[in-house]
TORGU-346739 format. One line per 4 residues: their letters; for each residue x, y, z of C-alpha. Coordinates in Angstrom, 3 decimals, padded with zeros to 6 digits, always signed. Example, Ala and Ser with C-alpha at 12.3 -4.5 7.8 and 13.67 -1.06 7.14 Angstrom:
2
AS	+012.300 -004.500 +007.800 | +013.670 -001.060 +007.140
END
This chain:
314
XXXX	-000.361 +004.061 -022.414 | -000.783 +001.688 -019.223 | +001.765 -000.840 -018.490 | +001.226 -003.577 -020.572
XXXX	+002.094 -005.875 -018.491 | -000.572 -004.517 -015.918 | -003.365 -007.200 -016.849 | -005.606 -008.868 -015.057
XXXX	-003.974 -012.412 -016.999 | -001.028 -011.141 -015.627 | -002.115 -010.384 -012.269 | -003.617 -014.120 -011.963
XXXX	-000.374 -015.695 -013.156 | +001.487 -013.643 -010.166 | -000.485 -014.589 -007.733 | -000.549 -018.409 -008.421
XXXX	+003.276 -017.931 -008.182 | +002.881 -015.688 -004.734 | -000.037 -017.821 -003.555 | +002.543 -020.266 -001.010
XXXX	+004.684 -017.347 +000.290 | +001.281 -015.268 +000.957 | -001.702 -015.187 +003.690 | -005.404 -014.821 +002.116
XXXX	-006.303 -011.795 +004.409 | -009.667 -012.044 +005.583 | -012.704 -009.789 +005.368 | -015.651 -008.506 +006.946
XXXX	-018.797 -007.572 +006.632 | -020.242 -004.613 +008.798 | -023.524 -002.444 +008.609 | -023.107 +001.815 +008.024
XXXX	-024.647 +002.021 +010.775 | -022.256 +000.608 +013.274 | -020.568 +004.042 +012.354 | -022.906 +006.458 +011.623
XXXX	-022.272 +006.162 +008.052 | -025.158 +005.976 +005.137 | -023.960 +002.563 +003.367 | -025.915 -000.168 +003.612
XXXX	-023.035 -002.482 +003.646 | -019.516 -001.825 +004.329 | -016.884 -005.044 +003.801 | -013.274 -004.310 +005.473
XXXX	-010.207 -006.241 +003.976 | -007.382 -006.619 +006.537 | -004.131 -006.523 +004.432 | -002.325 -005.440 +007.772
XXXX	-002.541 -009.252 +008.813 | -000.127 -010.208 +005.447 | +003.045 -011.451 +006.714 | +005.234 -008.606 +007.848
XXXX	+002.396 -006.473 +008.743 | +001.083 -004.980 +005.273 | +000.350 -005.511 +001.461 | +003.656 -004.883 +000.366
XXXX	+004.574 -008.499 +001.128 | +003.031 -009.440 -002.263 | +005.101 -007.359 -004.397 | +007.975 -008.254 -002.741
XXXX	+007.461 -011.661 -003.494 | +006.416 -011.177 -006.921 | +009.222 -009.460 -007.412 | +011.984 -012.115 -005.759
XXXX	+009.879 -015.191 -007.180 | +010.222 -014.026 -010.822 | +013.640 -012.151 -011.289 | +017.132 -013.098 -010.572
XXXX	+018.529 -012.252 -008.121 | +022.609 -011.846 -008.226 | +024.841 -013.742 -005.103 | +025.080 -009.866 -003.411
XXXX	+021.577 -010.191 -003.210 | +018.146 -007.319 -003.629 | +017.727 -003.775 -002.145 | +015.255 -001.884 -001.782
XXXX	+014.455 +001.963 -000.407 | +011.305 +002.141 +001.801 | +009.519 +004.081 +004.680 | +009.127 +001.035 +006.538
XXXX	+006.520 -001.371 +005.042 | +008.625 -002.238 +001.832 | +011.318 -002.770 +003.608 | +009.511 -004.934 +006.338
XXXX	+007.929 -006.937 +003.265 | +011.316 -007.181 +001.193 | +013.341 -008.644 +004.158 | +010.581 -010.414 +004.978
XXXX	+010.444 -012.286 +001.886 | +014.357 -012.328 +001.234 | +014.744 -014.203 +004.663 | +012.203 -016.734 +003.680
XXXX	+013.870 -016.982 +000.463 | +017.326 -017.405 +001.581 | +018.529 -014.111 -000.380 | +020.526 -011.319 +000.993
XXXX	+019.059 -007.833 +001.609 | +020.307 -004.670 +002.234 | +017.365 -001.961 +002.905 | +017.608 +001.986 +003.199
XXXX	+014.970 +003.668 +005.154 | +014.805 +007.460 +006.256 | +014.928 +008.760 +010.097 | +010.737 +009.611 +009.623
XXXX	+010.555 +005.506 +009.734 | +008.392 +004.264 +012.753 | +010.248 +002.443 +015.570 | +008.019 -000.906 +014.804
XXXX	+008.796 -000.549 +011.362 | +012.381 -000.901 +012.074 | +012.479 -003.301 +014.018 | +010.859 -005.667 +011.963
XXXX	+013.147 -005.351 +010.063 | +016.084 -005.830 +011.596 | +013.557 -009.026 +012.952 | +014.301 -010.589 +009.189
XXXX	+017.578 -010.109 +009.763 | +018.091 -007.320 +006.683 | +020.622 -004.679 +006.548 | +019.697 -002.004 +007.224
XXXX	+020.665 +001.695 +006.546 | +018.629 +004.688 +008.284 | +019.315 +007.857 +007.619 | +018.313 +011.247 +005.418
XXXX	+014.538 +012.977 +006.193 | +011.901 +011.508 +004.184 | +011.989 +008.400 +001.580 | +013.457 +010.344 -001.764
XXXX	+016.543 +010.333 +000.761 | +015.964 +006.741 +001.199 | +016.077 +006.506 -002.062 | +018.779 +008.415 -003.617
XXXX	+020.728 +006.385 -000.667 | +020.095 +003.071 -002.168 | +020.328 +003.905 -005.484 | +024.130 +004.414 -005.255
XXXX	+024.500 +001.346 -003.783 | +022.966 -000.929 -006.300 | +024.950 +001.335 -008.902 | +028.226 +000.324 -006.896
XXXX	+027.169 -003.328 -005.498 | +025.399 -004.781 -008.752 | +022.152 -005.494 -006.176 | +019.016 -006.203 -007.635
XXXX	+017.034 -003.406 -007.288 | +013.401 -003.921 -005.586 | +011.201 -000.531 -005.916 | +008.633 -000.085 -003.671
XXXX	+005.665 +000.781 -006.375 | +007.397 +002.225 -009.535 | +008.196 -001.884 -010.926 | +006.126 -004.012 -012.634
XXXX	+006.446 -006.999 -010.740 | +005.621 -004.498 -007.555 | +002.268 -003.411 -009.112 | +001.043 -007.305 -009.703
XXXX	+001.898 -008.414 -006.713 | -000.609 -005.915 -005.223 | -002.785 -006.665 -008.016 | -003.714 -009.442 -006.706
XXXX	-005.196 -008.306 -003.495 | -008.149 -006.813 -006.189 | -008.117 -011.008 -007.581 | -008.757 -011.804 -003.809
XXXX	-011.335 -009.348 -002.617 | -013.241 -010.187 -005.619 | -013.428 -013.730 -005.307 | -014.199 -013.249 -001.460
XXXX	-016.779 -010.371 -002.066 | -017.959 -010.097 -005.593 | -020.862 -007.630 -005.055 | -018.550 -004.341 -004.251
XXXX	-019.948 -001.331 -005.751 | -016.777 +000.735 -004.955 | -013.345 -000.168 -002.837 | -011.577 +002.714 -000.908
XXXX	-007.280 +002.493 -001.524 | -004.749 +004.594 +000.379 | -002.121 +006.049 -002.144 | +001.166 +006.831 -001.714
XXXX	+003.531 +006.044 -004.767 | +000.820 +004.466 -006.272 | +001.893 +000.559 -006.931 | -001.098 -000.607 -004.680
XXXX	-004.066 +000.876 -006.272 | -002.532 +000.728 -009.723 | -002.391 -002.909 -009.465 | -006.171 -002.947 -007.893
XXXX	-007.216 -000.977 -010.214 | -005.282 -002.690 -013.164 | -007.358 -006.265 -011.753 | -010.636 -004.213 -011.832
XXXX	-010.510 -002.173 -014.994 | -013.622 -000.049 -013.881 | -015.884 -003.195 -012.730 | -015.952 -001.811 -009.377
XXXX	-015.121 +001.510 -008.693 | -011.692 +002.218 -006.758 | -011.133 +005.485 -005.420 | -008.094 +006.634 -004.112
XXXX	-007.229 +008.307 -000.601 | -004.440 +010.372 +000.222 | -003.217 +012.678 +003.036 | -003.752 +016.594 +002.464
XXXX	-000.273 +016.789 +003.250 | +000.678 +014.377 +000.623 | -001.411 +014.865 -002.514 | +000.841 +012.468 -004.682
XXXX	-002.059 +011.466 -006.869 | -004.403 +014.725 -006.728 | -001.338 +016.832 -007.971 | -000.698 +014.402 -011.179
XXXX	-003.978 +013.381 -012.104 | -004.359 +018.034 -012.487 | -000.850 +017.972 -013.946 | -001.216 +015.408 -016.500
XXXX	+001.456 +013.860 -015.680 | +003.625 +012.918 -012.229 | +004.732 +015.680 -010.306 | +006.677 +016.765 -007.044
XXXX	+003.899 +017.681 -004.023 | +004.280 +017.687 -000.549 | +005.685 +014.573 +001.604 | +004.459 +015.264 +004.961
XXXX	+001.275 +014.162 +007.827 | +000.835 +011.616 +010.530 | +000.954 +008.981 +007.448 | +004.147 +010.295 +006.172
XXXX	+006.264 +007.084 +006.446 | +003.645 +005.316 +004.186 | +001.697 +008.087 +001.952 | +004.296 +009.963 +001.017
XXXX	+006.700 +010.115 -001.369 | +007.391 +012.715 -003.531 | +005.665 +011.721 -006.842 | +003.356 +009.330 -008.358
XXXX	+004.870 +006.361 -010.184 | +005.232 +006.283 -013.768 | +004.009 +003.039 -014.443 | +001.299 +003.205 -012.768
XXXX	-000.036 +006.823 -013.458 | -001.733 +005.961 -016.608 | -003.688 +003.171 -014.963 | -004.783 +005.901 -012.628
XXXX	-005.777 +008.214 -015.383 | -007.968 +005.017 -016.984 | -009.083 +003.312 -014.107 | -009.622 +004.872 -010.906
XXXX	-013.079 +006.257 -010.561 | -011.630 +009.502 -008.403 | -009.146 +010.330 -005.356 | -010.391 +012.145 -001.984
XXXX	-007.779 +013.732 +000.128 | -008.226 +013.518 +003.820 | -006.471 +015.408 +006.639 | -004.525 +013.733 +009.682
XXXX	-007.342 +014.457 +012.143 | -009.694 +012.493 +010.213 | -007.041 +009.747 +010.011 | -006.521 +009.815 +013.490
XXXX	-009.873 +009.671 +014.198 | -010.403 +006.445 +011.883 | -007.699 +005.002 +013.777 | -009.527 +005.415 +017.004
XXXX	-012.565 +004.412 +015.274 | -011.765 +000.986 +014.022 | -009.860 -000.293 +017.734 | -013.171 +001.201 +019.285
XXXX	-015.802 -000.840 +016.920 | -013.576 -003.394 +015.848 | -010.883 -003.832 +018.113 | -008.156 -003.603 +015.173
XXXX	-005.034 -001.174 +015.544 | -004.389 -000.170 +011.990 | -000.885 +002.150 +011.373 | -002.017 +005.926 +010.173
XXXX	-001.782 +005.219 +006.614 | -003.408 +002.067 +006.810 | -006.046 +003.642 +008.345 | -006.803 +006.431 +005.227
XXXX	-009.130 +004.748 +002.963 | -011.623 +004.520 +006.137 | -011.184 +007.859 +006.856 | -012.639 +009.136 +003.828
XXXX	-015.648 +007.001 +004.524 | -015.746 +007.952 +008.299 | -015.266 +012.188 +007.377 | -018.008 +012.080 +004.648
XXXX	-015.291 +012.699 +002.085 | -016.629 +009.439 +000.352 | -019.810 +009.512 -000.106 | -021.443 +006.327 -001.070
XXXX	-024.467 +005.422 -003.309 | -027.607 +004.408 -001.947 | -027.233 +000.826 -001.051 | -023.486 +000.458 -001.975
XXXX	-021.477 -002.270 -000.920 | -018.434 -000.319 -000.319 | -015.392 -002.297 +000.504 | -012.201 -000.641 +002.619
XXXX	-008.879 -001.775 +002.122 | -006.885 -001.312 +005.658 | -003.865 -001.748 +004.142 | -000.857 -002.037 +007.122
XXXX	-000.641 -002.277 +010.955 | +003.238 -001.625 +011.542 | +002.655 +000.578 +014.303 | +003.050 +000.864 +018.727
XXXX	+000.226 +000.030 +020.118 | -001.917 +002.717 +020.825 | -003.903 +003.555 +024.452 | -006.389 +004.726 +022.180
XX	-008.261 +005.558 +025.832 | -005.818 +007.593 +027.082
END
């Protein structure tokens, strides 16, 4: 059964309590063919403008607005944006963090946040290092652990980016969500419930999704790609897996060419530098790997922009 806490009643009650500590990213409205693409309309939401550079600044809020937190304060084990969003929002908040990311982390993801002032721990290969790392700290320090997508309060918190698209752009036939662990198009698709439908994107060389959705069930797959330090931890979450099964129309993978190649494609047409995994819901558009319904409205969540900028000229 879904998380029963997953509702859209839920959702809206999170993000009235979010709504001070949160920007309303904007959208925009494009034509397919701007890009060669056979959609009549295509509406982009820019998460990456949140506060600390992507959409995991919700569920960190949600998470430190609504549970207490003890004087040693949260932690949290990321790739880079939940960690950017956590310390983020524990700075703002006046609460201690401590956050655990692995070497694979991008240099701007770092340094935001050692920007919030956070500390930090790098170290082990990919985020299941991360997070076996912080895990024995909050078992030894009492910390309140923050999970990057397997929490409840993580997957409203990005619910309600589904509660703001909608009211900004209610005539979406389908929306386009990067996965990695799942807590940001489990919560979309928890808001939704099949009204519009959201199909997920993932990296070929992180098929989190594709492999449990065939399983039945979460399972290990691969962790790896240019989107590795966003899209790829080893498994699904559990909370949000059922919602999956119930609610998202379908997943597409994509491979780090075409992500690359989205990346180029939004700074060339809309001057927007979008991180690689950011960048993977448009790249299923962009490769043909989504293809839309005559006359669909299809909306594409660009989800984080922690990245270098790129001399995508060069």
């Amino acid at each position: 059964m879904p998380d029963p806490s997953a509702t859209p009643e839920r959702i809206r009650e999170i993000e009235h309590i979010i709504r001070p500590h949160i920007r309303r990213t904007p959208v925009i409205e494009t034509v397919g063919e701007d890009f060669g693409i056979a959609a009549s309309r295509i509406v982009f939401k820019f998460e990456l403008m949140q506060h600390a550079g992507s959409f995991k600044t919700r569920g960190a809020f949600a998470n430190l607005l609504t549970r207490e937190c003890p004087p040693v304060g949260v932690a949290a084990a990321s790739g880079g944006n939940h960690g950017a969003a956590v310390a983020y929002a524990a700075m703002r908040l006046g609460v201690p963090a401590k956050i655990f990311v692995p070497a694979i982390s991008s240099p701007a993801k770092i340094g935001r946040i050692r920007g919030y002032g956070a500390d930090l721990v790098v170290g082990g290969e990919l985020y299941a290092d991360a997070l076996q790392a912080c895990e024995n700290w909050i078992a030894t320090s009492g910390a309140l652990s923050v999970h990057a997508f397997d929490q409840a309060e993580t997957l409203l918190g990005q619910g309600t980016i589904g509660l703001e698209i909608e009211e900004q752009w209610p005539s979406l036939g389908s929306l386009l969500v990067g996965v990695g662990g799942g807590g940001l198009i489990g919560g979309i698709a928890a808001w939704f419930r099949g009204r519009v439908k959201v199909v997920g994107v993932e990296p070929e060389a992180a098929p989190t999704l594709t492999r449990a959705l065939k399983a039945g069930h979460p399972v290990d797959a691969e962790a790896g790609g240019v989107a590795a330090d966003s899209l790829a931890p080893r498994r699904v979450g559990e909370r949000m897996f059922p919602i999956a099964q119930d609610h998202v129309d379908r997943v597409v993978l994509v491979s780090d060419n075409e992500i690359r190649t989205a990346q180029r494609t939004l700074w060339d047409k809309l001057r927007v530098v979008a991180e690689p995994g950011g960048a993977a819901a448009f790249a299923a558009l962009l490769s043909g790997r989504y293809r839309p319904a005559p006359n669909e409205t299809v909306g594409v969540l660009v989800s984080g922009g922690n990245t270098v900028a790129v001399d995508f000229d060069r």
